[in-house]
C-alpha positions in Angstrom: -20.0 0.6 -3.0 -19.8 3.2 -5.3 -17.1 3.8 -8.6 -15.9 7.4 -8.9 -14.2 8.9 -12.0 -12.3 11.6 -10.4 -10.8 14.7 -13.0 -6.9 14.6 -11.4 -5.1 18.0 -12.7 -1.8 16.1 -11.5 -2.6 13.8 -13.7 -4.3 15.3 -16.5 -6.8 12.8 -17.2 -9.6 11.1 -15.2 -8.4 8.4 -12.4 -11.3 5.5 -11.5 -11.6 5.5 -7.0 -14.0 3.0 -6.0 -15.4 3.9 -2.4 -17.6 1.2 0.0 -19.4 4.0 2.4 -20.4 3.3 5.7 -24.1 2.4 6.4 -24.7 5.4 8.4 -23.3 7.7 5.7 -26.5 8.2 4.0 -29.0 8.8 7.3 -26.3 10.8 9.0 -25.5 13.8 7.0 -23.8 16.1 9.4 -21.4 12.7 10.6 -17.7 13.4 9.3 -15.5 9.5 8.9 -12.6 8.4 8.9 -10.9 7.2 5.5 -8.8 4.0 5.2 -7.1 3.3 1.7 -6.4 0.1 0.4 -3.5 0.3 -2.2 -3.3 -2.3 -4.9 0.0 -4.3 -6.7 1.7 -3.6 -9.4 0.2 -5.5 -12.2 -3.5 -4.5 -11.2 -5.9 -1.9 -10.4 -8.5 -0.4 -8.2 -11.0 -3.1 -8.5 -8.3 -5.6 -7.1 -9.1 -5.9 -3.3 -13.0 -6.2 -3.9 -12.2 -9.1 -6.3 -9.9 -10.9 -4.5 -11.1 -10.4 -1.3 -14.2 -10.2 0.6 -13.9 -6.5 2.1 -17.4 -5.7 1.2 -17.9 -8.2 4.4 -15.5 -6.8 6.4 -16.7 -3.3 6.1 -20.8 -3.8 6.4 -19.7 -2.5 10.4 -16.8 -0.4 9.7 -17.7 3.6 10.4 -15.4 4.7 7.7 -14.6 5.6 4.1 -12.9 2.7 2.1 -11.1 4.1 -0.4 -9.8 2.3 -3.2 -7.9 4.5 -5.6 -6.5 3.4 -8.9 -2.2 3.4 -8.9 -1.6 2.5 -12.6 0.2 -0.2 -14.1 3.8 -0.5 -12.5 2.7 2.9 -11.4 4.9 3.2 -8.3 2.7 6.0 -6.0 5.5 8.4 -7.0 5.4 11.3 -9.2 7.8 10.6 -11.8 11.2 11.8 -12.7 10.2 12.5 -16.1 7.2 14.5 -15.6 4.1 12.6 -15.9 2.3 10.5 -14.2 1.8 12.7 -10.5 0.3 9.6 -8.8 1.9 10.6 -5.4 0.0 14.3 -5.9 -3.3 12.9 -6.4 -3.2 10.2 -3.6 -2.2 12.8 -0.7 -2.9 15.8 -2.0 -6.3 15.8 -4.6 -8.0 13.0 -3.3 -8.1 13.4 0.4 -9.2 16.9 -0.3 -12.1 16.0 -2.4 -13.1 13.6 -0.4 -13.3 16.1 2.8 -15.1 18.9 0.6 -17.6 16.2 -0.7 -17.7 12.7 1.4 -17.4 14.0 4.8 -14.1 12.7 5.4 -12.3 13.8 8.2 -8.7 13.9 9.2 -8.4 10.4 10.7 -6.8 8.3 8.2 -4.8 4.7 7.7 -3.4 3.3 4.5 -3.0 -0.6 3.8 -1.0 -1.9 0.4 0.3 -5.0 -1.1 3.3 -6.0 -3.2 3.7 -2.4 -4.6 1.2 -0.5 -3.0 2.9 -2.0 0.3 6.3 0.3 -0.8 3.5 2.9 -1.9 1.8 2.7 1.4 5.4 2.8 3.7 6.5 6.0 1.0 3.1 8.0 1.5 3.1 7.2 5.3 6.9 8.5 5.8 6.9 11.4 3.3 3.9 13.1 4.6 4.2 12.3 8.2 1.1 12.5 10.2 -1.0 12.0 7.4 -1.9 8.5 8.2 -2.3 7.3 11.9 -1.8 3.3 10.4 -0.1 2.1 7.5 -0.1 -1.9 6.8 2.0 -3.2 4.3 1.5 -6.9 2.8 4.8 -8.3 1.2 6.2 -4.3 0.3 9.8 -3.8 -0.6 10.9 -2.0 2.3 14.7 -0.8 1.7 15.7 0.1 -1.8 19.1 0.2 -1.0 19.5 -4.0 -0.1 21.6 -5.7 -2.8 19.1 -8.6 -3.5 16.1 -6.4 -3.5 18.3 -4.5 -6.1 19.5 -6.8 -8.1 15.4 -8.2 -7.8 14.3 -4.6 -8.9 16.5 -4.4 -12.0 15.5 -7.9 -13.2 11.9 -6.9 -13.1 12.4 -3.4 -14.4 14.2 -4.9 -16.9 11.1 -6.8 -17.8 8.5 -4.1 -17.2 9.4 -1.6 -19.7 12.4 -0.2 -17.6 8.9 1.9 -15.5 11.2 2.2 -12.1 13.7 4.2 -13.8 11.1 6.5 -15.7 9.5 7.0 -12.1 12.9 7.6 -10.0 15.6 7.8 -12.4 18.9 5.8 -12.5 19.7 4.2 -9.1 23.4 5.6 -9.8 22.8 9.4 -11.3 19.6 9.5 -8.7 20.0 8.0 -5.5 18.9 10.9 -3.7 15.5 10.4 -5.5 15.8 6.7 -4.9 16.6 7.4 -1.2 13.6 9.5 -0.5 11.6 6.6 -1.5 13.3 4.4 0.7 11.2 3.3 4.1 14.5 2.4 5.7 15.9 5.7 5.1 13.5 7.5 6.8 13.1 5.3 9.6 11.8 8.3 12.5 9.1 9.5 10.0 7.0 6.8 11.7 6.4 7.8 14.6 2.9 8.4 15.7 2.6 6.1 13.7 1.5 2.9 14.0 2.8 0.3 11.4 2.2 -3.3 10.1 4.4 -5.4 8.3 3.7 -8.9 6.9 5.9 -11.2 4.7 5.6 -14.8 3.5 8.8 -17.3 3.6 8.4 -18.0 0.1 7.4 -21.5 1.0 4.3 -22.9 -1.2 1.8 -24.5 1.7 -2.1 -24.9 1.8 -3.1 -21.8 0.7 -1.5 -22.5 -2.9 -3.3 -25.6 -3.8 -5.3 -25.2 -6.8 -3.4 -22.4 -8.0 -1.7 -22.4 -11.2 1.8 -24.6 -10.9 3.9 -21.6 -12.8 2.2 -18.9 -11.1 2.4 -20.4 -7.5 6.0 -21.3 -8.1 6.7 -17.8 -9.7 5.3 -16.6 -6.3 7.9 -18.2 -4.2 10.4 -15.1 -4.3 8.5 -13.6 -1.6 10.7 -14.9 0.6 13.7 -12.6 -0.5 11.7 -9.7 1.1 11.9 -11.1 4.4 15.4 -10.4 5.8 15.3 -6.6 5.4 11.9 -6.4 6.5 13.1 -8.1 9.8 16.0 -5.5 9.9 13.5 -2.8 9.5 11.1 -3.9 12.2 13.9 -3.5 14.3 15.0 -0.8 13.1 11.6 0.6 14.0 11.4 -0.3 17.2 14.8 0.9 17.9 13.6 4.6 16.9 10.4 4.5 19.4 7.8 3.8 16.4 5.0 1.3 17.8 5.6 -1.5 15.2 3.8 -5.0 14.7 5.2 -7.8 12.3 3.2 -11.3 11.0 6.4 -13.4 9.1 4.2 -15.9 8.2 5.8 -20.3 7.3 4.8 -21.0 4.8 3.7 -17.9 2.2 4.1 -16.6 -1.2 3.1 -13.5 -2.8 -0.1 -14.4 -3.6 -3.5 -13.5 -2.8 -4.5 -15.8 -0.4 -2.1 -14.8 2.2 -3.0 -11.2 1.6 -6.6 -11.9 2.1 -6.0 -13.6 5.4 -3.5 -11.2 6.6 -6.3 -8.4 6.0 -8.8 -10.3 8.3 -6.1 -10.6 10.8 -5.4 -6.9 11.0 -9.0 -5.6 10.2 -9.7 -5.2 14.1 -6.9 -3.1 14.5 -6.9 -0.9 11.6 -10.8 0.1 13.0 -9.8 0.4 16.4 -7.3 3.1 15.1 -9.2 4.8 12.9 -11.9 5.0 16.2 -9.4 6.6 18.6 
């Protein structure tokens, strides 16, 4: 495992990209891999999934690039209304291309997020399509346009420095921003593609004990995710896209769920990546 500091013209400033390489990376110089990316949620960074999960195990067999780019605070993969940050540019655009010109990455490539890098990893899968041939996302907001998830977004904004409306602008003078970054509205961008979704009940169960009480009961909103994640499965399906779902009783949005869910999946995001 190795930390990068990557110089990000779309950004204008250095972005930190920690990457586990396969074992053969070193002895096999002429060997091209693919790359699977691991997005993190919204109040944490790049370091997230090796702390909170055990992926250094998961990958001592995988013959890929793990690839675990910094998204900023509240960051929202997007490039922002208002100019700066270019997150969206440097994930699909600067990174892969440095890391084809000088880690032997190939074209093969799948994308796995949580919370907001779920919405991030659903966005960068449908507006670039054919970029990624798997895209997993852990409890992600997956239509913009429901009226709880709305009514949700505006209460956190309103509690995160108003960050969504910097990155998209106002729902009401934008919505054609708002609507480009809305999975459900670009439903046949998927396929080829093939897509996970998971998404907790917001029921507290075995996986909570020993957490913090505020924090796990915090956590319990998960479950407002869950309808229009159902609707979008089906919605899925109904446009030919090769879909998979894991609605899991009980589960919040916390991290042990997310760790689980990743073992559960793990086989089938390297048996993609392998085709």
């Amino acid at each position: 495992m190795q930390d990068l500091t990557v110089w990000s013209p779309a950004m204008d400033r250095t972005v930190p990209v920690r990457v586990i390489f396969p074992k053969s990376w070193y002895r096999e110089p002429r060997r091209s891999y693919p790359t699977l990316y691991m997005l993190h949620g919204g109040e944490d960074d790049y370091t997230s999934w090796t702390r909170e999960t055990d992926v250094e195990d998961l990958a001592n067999d995988a013959e890929a690039l793990i690839v675990m780019p910094d998204g900023g605070k509240d960051g929202q993969y997007s490039d922002w209304y208002v100019g700066q940050p270019r997150w969206e540019t440097f994930h699909t655009e600067e990174l892969p291309r440095l890391l084809q010109r000088r880690f032997r990455a190939n074209a093969t490539r799948g994308v796995v997020g949580l919370s907001m890098g779920g919405l991030g990893a659903l966005d960068y899968a449908g507006r670039h399509p054919g970029m990624f041939r798997y895209v997993a996302s852990f409890s992600g907001i997956v239509d913009l346009d429901d009226p709880v998830i709305r009514t949700f977004l505006r209460v956190y904004d309103a509690l995160h420095g108003n960050k969504l409306i910097s990155a998209w602008g106002d729902p009401a003078e934008h919505p054609d921003i708002w609507r480009s970054h809305n999975p459900s509205a670009m439903v046949t961008a998927y396929r080829g593609t093939k897509v996970h979704l998971c998404v907790g009940t917001g029921d507290l169960g075995p996986l909570d004990a020993g957490r913090d009480a505020d924090a796990a009961l915090v956590s319990t909103w998960e479950g407002i995710f869950t309808p229009s994640q159902e609707r979008f499965a089906e919605a899925l399906r109904t446009a030919g896209v090769d879909v998979t779902t894991h609605v899991y009783n009980p589960g919040t949005h916390s991290w042990p769920y997310w760790k689980r869910e990743l073992h559960l999946i793990w086989p089938s995001v390297m048996n993609e990546l392998r085709r």
